[in-house]
N, C-alpha and C positions, 0 to 999 in steps of 0.2 A: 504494500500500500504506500504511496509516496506520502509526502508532506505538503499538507494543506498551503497552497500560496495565500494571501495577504487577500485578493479577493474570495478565498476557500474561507478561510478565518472571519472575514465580514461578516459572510453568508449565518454562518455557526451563530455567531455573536445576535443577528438580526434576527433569524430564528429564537433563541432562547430570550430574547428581550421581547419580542410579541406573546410566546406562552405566559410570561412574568409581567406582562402590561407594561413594559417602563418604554418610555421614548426616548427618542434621541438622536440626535443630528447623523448625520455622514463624517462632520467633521472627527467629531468626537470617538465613534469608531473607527476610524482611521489610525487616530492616536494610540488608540488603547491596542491597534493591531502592531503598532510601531511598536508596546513593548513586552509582544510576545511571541517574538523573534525565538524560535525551538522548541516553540512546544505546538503540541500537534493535539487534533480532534478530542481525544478525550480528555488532554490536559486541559483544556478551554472548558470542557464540561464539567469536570470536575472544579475548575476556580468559580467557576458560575453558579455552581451547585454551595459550595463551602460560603460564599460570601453573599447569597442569598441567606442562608441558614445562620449564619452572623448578623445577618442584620436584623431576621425574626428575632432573636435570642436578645439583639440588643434593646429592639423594641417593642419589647413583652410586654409591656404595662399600658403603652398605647394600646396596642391589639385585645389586651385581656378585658379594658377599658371598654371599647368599642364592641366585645363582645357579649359584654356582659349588660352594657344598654341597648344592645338588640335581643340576646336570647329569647326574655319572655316575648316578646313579637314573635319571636320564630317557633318557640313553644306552642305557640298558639295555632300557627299556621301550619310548620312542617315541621313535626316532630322527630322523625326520624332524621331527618337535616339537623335538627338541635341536639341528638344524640350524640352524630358524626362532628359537629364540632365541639361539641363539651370534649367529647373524647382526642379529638384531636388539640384540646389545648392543654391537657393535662398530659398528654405524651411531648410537646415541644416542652412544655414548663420543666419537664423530668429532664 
């Protein structure tokens, strides 16, 4: 398998930023292609993945905030939705 070229690496980057919602210029991916010169496909996935997961962690209290003045709305509504994320905030808090 060769090594992703610098438009290969875009692509990666633009993909995993539309699944994760965040925007963002051409410039700016350009740059950030500049400084990952060696590493290939899944190195890109996994720094995406790790610093995603970093940022939940950092901003727990926001999120737990926010989820805890929607639960009972969602309790109401989609229960088993309110399941899945009680459950899933007690697995990222751990």
């Amino acid at each position: 398998i060769p090594i992703q070229t610098d438009s290969d690496k875009i692509e990666i980057l633009k993909y995993f930023y539309s699944k994760l919602e965040i925007s963002t210029s051409k410039e700016n991916l350009t740059e950030l292609v500049g400084r990952l010169h060696g590493f290939v496909a899944s190195d890109i996935v996994a720094l995406i993945k790790r610093s995603y997961s970093k940022y939940i962690r950092n901003n727990l209290s926001i999120l737990q905030f926010y989820l805890l003045k929607n639960l009972t709305k969602l309790k109401k509504t989609h229960t088993s939705m309110s399941k899945s994320l009680t459950y899933l905030f007690q697995k990222i808090k751990n």
